[in-house]
N, C-alpha and C positions, 0 to 999 in steps of 0.2 A: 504494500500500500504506500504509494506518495502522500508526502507531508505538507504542509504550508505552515512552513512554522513564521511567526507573524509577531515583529516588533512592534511595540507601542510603548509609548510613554509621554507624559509634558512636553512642552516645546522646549529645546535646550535641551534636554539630557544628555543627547548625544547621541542617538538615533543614526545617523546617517552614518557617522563614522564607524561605529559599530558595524551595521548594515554593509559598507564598504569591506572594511575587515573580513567580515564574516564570507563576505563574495569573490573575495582573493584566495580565500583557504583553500585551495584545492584538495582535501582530501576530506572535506565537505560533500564538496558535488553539489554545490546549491546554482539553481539559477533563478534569476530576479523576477519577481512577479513588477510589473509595473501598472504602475496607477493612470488616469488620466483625469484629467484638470483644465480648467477655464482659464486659467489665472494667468498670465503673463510668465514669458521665461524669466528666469535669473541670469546675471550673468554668470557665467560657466557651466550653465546648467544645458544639456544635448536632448534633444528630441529624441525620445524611445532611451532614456537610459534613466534617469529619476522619473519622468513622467512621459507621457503621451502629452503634446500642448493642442488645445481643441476649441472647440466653439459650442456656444449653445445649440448652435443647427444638430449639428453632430451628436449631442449629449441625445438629444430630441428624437433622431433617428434610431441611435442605437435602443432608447428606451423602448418606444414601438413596437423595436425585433424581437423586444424581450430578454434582451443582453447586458443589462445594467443590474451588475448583483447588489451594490449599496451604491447610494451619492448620499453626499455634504454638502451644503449649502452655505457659505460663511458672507455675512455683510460684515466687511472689511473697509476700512479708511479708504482703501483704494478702488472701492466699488462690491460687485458682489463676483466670488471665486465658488465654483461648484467643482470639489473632489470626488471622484467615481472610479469602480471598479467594476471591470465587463470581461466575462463569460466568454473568453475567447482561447480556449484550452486551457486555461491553467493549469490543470493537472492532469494532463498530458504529457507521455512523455515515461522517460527513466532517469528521472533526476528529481530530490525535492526539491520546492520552493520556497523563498525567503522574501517576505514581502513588510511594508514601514506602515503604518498609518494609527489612525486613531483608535481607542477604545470601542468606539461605537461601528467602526469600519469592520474591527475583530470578530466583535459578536455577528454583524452579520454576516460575514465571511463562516464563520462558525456555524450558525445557524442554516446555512447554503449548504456547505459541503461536508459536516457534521464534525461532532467535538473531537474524534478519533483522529482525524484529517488535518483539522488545525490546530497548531499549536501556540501559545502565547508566550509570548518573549518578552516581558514587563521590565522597561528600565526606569531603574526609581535612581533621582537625585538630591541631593537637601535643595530650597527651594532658594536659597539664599545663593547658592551657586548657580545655582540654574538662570536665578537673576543674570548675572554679573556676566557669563559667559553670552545670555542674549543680549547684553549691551556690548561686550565686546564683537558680538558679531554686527550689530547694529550699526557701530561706528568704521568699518570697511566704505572703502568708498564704493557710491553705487547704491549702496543700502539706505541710511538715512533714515528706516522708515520706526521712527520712537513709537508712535502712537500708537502703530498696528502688533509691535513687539508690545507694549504694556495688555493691550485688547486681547493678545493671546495667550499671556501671564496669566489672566486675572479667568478667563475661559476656561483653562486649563486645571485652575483650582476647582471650579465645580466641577467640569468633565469626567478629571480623575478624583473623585472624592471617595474618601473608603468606602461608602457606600456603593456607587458605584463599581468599584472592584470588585466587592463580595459578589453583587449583583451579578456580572460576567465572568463569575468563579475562579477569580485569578487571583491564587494565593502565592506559588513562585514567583520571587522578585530576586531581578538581578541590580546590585548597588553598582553604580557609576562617578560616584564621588573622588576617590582619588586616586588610583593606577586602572584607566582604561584597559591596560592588557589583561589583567587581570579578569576583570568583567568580561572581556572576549573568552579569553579561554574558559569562565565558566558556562557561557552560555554555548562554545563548541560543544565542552563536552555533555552537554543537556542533549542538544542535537545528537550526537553520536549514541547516546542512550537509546531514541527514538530509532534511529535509524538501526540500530544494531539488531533492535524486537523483529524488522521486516516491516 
């Protein structure tokens, strides 16, 4: 059986990097489920590697077909971003998959392709770090954007709220506080756990 094993956490925790890492590991064998999105590129960010970048035509059409497993909807400072994940093999194939998003993206991802199928990759950080590292990415040039970094701070706290958690029965948490390699390698070896069962 193929896995989806599926990071989530705050904004800041470090998600991506992790994610990154984890996608290098070659003796993993994971390949990236990717998302797709309304939202404007970033810079550095590639078409079909972090995201799929799209349009509401598009979101509108796939819905129709029946191919939109969850969307998100955020009004944003910089207008309105709709996050979506579409039914286009993902688990297919002979490789798991290793996919980023939100709490609420998990469970239905979970509730799609059953709890056996997916699994939850929870990165927890103190919040006070997690601040500081969104302002430091805030202040790159390019970025700028304060307001939308505080709106996702403050989102974040009810999003993830214990209750919450219990709610999408995610008791496994990996800490990301102070040596990131650390937190990688435990959450390889969670993977490898899975993968070993078959």
């Amino acid at each position: 059986m193929k896995h989806l094993f599926y990071l989530c956490g705050k904004s800041a925790s470090g998600k991506d990097t992790i994610y990154e890492e984890l996608l290098k590991d070659e003796s993993l064998q994971l390949r990236p489920l990717v998302p797709y999105t309304t939202r404007p590129i970033r810079a550095g960010e590639m078409e079909g590697q972090e995201y799929h970048f799209t349009d509401r035509e598009t979101l509108r059409r796939l819905e129709k077909a029946g191919k939109v497993i969850e969307e998100r909807t955020y009004e944003t400072v910089c207008g309105l971003w709709t996050y979506f994940t579409v039914d286009d093999g993902i688990l297919e194939g002979d490789t798991d998959v290793i996919g980023i998003g939100t709490l609420q993206s998990y469970v239905r991802l979970r509730d799609y392709f059953g709890e056996k199928q997916v699994i939850p990759l929870y990165i927890q950080v103190d919040d006070g770090l997690r601040l500081e590292r969104a302002l430091k990415r805030e202040r790159k040039p390019g970025n700028r954007r304060y307001e939308e970094m505080c709106r996702r701070f403050l989102a974040d706290q009810a999003d993830f709220s214990e209750e919450n958690l219990r709610r999408a029965g995610i008791g496994r948490r990996f800490q990301n506080d102070e040596d990131r390699s650390i937190c990688i390698a435990e959450i390889a070896a969670y993977i490898r756990s899975y993968q070993a069962e078959g």
